[in-house]
C-alpha positions as CSV (number, residue, x, y, z in Angstrom):
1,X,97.3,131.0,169.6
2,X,99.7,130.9,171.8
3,X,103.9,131.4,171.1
4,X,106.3,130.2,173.5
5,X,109.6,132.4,173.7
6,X,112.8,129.7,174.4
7,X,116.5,130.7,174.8
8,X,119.6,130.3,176.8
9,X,119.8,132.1,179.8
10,X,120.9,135.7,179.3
11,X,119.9,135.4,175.5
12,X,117.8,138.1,175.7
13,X,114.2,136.5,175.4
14,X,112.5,137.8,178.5
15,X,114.0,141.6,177.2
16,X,112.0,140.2,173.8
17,X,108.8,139.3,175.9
18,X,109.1,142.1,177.8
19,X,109.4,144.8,174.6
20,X,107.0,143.2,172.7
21,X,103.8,142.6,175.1
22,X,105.0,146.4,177.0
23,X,105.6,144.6,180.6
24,X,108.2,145.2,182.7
25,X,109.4,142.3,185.0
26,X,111.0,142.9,188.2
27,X,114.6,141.3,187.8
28,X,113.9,139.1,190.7
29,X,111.1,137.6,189.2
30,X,113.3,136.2,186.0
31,X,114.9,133.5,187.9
32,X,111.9,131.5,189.0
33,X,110.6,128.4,187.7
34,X,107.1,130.2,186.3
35,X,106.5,131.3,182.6
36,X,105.3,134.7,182.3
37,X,102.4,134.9,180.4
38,X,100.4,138.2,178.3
39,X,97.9,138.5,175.6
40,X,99.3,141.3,173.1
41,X,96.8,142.9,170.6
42,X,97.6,141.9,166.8
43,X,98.3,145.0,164.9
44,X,96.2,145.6,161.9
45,X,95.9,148.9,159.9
46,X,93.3,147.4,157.6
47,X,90.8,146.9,161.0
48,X,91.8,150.4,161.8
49,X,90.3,151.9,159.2
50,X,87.1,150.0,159.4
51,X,86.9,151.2,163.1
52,X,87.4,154.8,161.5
53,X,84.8,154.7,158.8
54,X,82.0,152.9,161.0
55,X,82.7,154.9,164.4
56,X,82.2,151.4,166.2
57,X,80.7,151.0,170.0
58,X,84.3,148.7,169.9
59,X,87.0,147.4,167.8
60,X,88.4,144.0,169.1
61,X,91.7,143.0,167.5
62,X,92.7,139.2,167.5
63,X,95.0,138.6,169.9
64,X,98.2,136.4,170.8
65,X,99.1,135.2,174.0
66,X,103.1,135.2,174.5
67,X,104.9,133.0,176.7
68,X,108.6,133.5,178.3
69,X,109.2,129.7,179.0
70,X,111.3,129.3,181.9
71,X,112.9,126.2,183.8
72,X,117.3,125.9,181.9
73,X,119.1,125.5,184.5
74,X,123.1,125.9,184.6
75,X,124.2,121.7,185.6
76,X,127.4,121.0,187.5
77,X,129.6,120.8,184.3
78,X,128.4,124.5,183.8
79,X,126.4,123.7,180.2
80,X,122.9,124.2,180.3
81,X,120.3,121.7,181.1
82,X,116.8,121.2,179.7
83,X,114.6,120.6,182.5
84,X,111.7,118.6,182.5
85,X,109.7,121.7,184.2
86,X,110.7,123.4,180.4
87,X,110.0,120.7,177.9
88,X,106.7,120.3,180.1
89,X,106.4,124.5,179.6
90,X,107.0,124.4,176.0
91,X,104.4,121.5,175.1
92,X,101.5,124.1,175.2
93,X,102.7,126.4,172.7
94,X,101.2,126.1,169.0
95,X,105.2,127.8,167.8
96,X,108.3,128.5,169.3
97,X,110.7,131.6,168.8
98,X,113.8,130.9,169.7
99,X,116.3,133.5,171.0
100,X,119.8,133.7,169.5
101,X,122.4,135.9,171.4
102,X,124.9,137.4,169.1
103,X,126.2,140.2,170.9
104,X,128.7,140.7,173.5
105,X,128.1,141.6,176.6
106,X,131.6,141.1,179.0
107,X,130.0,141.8,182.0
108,X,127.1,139.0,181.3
109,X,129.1,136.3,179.7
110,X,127.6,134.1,177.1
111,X,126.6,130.7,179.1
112,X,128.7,128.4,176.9
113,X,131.9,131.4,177.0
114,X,131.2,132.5,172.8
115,X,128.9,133.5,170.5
116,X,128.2,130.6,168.3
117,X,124.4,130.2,166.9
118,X,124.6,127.3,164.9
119,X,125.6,125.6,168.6
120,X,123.0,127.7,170.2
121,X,120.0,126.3,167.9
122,X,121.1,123.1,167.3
123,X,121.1,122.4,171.4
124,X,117.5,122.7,171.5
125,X,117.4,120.9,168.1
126,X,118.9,118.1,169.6
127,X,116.9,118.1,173.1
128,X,113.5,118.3,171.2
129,X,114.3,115.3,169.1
130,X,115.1,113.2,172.1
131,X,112.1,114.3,173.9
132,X,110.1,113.3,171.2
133,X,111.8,110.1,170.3
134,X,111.3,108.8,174.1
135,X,107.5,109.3,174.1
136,X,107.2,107.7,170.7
137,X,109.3,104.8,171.6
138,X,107.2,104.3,174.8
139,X,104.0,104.7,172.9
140,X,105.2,102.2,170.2
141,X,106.2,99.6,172.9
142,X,102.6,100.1,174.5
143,X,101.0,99.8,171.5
144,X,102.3,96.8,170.7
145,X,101.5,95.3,173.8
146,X,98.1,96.4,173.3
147,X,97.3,94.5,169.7
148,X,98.9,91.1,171.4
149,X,95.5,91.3,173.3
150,X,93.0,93.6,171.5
151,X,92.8,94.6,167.5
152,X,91.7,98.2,168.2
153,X,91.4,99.8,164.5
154,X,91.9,102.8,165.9
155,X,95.2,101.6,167.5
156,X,96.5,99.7,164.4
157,X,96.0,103.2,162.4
158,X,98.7,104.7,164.7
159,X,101.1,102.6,165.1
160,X,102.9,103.0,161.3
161,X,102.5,106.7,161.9
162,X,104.7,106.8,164.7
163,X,106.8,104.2,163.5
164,X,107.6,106.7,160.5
165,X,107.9,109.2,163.2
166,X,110.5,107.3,164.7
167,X,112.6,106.6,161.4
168,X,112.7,110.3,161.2
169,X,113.8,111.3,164.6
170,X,116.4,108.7,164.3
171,X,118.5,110.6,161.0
172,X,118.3,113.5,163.6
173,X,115.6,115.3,161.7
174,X,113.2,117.2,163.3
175,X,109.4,116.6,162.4
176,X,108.6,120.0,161.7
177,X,110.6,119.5,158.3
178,X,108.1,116.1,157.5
179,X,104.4,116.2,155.4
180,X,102.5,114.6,157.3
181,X,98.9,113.8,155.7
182,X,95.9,115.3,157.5
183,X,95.1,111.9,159.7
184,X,98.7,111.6,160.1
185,X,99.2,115.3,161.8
186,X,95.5,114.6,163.8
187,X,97.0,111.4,165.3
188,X,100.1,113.2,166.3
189,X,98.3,116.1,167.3
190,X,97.5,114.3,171.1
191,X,101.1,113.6,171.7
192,X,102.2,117.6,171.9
193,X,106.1,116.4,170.5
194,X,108.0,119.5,170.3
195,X,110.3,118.6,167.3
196,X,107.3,119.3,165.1
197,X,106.1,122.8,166.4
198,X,106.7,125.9,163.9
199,X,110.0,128.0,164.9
200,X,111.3,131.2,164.3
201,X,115.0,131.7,164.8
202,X,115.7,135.2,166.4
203,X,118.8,136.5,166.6
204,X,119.5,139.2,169.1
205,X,121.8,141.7,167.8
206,X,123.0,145.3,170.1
207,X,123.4,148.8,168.6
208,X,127.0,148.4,167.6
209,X,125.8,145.4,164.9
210,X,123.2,147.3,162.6
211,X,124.7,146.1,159.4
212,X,123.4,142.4,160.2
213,X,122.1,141.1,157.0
214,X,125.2,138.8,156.0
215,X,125.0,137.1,159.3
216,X,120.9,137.0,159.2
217,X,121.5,135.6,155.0
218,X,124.4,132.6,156.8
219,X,121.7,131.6,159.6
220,X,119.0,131.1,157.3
221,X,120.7,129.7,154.3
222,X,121.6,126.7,157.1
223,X,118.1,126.6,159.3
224,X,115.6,127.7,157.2
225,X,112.8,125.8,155.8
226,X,109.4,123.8,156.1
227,X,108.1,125.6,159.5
228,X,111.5,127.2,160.2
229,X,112.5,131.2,160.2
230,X,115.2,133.2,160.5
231,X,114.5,137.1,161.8
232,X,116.5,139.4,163.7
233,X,116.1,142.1,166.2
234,X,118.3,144.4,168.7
235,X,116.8,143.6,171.9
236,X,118.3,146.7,174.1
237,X,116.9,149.5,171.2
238,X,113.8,147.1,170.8
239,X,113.1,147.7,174.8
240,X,113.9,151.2,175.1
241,X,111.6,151.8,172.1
242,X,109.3,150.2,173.6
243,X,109.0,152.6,176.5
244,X,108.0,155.8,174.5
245,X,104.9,157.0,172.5
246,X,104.5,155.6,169.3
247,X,105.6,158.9,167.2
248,X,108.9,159.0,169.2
249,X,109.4,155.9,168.6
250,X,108.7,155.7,164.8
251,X,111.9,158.3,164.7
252,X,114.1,156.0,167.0
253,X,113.6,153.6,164.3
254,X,114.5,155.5,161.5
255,X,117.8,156.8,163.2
256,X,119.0,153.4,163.7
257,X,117.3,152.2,160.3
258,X,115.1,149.7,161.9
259,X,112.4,149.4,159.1
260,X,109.7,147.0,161.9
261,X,109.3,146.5,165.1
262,X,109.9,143.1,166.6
263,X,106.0,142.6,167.2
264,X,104.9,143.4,163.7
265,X,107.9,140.9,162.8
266,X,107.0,138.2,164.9
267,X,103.4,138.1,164.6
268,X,103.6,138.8,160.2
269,X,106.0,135.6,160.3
270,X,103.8,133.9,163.5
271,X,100.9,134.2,161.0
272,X,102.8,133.0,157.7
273,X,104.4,129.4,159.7
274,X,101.1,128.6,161.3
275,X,99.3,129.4,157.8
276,X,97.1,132.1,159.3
277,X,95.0,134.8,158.3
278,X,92.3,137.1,159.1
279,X,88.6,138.1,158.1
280,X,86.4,141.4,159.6
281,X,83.5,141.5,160.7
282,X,82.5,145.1,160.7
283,X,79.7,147.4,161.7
284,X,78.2,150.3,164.4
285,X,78.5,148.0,167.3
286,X,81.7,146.5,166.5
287,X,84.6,145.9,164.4
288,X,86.6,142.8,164.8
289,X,89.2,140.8,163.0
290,X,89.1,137.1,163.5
291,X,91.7,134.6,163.2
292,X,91.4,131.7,161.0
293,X,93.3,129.3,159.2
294,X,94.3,129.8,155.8
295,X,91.9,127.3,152.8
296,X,88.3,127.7,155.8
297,X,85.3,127.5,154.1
298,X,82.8,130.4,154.9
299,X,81.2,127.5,157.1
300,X,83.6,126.9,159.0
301,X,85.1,130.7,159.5
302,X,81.5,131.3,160.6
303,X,81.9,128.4,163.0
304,X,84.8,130.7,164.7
305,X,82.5,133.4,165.2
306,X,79.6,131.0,167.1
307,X,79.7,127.3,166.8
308,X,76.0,127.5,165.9
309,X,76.5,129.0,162.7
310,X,78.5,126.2,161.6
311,X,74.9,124.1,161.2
312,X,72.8,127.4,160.9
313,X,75.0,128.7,157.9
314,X,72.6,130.2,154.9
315,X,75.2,132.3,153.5
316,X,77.7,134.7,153.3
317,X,77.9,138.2,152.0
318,X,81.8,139.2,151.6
319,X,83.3,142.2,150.0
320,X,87.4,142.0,150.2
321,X,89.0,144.6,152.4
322,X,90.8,146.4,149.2
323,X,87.8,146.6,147.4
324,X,86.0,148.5,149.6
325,X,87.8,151.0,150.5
326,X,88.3,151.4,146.3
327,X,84.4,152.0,146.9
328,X,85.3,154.6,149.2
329,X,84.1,152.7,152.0
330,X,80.4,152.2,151.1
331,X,79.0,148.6,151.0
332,X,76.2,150.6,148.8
333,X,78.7,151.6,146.3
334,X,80.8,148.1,146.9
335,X,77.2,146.3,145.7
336,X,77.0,148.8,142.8
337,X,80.2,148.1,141.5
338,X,79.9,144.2,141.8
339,X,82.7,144.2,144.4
340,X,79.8,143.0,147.1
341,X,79.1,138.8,146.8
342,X,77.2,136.5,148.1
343,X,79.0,133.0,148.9
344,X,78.3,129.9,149.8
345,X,79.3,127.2,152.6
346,X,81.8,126.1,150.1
347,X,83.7,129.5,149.6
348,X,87.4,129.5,150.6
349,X,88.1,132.9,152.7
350,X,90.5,135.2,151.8
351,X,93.0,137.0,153.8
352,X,91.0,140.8,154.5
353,X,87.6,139.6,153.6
354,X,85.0,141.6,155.4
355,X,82.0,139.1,155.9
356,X,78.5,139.2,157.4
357,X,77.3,135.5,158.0
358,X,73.8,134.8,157.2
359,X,72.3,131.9,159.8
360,X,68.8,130.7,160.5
């Protein structure tokens, strides 16, 4: 999975990427037309303790890949321009978190001269829709084109999808806010439109703005909704945090009343837009959590694991996280109890289930 971080320049997000994947970018290197890339490990207490009851050769925790999208550029009027090296950047990501500024900073001006973040957001709002309505509008017109000299089925399908598409973009309505059926979101799955990509709203607060939740409560009862998030964060604490051992920095957060980091806040909410969830595999060679979308089959979880135990699959034996460590960690005691199942291809997964697939 991979989550593209978006904002205005001096916004904050490459302090965000930096604090949250624990890499520290040379000031020179912010400026230039590359992302930044970095895999961060998702924290999980629940694999934790499986790694401490079975002593494990090694634990592998699912991972996220973070992205600091570069490529605005300040134009000649002095607003900010979306480049096509950024929309290009941004196609890639499977969700967006878009930086907010809403502190003041005199000596780093806000690009656009004030604080506003319903202007902020609704910037990208509005280049995203456009982007998206001139691919679909080419697509349509070559489509079209097409069936004057073919009747591909396949082709005829598509065309009323992006049609609706189009009526959509055209109210100034972003896609990510549209149910699309399951054949519908496969066909537009290929054109990588950004309007339709998950997004969490972050707003990037300072130390002097701890009491943030009226502000946090105004954002989201405007923005929020199907595949859109409000959070917040303090980006300057969040980096310095970020910097010292974990126990130092558990009391940095509770002098400043910060109740999560911005990792465990942006992956939790990462995991809840893209309908995510994880499953363990567990044992003396290795503990692992795997990342899977939320209503898999046993079948196809197993599929994530190898693709040959997808047509291979006998079974699978699943206890839930909770329940075993009720059984005081014993998959003998789990069985005794009932707790300890044995599924079939059919069985949805559940968020924490520990599983061993059975294959031929």
């Amino acid at each position: 999975m991979q989550i593209g971080i978006v904002g205005l320049p001096f916004s904050g997000k490459s302090t965000l990427f930096q604090t949250i994947t624990k890499t520290h970018l040379d000031p020179s290197v912010l400026t230039k037309a590359e992302a930044h890339h970095a895999i961060v490990k998702v924290p999980d207490a629940r694999l934790e303790k499986c790694s401490e009851l079975f002593s494990p050769r090694s634990t592998v925790h699912a991972t996220i890949e973070f992205v600091d999208v570069v490529g605005l550029k300040k134009g000649e009027s002095g607003s900010t321009q979306f480049t096509t090296n950024f929309l290009s950047n941004v196609k890639t990501n499977d969700a967006l978190v878009q930086v907010i500024r809403l502190f003041e900073n005199h000596t780093v001006p806000h690009p656009d001269g004030t604080l506003d973040a319903a202007r902020d957001i609704a910037s990208f709002e509005t280049e995203f829709i456009l982007s998206d309505m001139t691919i679909i509008e080419m697509r349509i017109e070559r489509i079209k084109k097409q069936l004057q000299k073919i009747q591909d089925e396949n082709v005829k399908k598509e065309l009323p999808v992006l049609e609706k598409c189009r009526k959509i973009l055209e109210t100034e309505k972003p896609l990510r806010e549209v149910d699309f059926t399951k054949e519908e979101a496969h066909i537009l799955k290929t054109y990588q439109l950004l309007s339709i990509k998950p997004i969490l709203i972050a707003l990037n607060f300072d130390e002097s703005q701890l009491t943030v939740a009226d502000t946090v409560k105004h954002v989201a009862g405007k923005k929020e909704g199907k595949n859109t998030k409000v959070v917040s964060f303090f980006g300057k604490i969040e980096m310095e945090m970020s910097e010292l051992p974990d126990d130092e920095a558990r009391v940095f957060m509770n002098e400043y009343g910060i109740k999560e980091s911005a990792l465990d806040t942006l992956i939790r909410e990462a995991y809840a837009l893209l309908g995510l969830q994880s499953f363990f595999t567990v044992g003396e060679d290795e503990c692992r959590a795997w990342t899977i979308k939320k209503g898999m089959t046993a079948q196809e979880a197993a599929g994530v694991i190898h693709s040959d135990f997808v047509n291979k699959f006998i079974r699978a034996e699943v206890v839930h996280y909770n329940d075993f460590i009720a059984s005081g960690g014993s998959f003998a005691k789990a069985k005794e109890v009932g707790h300890w199942r044995l599924e079939g291809k059919e069985y949805i997964v559940n968020d924490g289930d520990i599983m061993e697939i059975r294959h031929s």
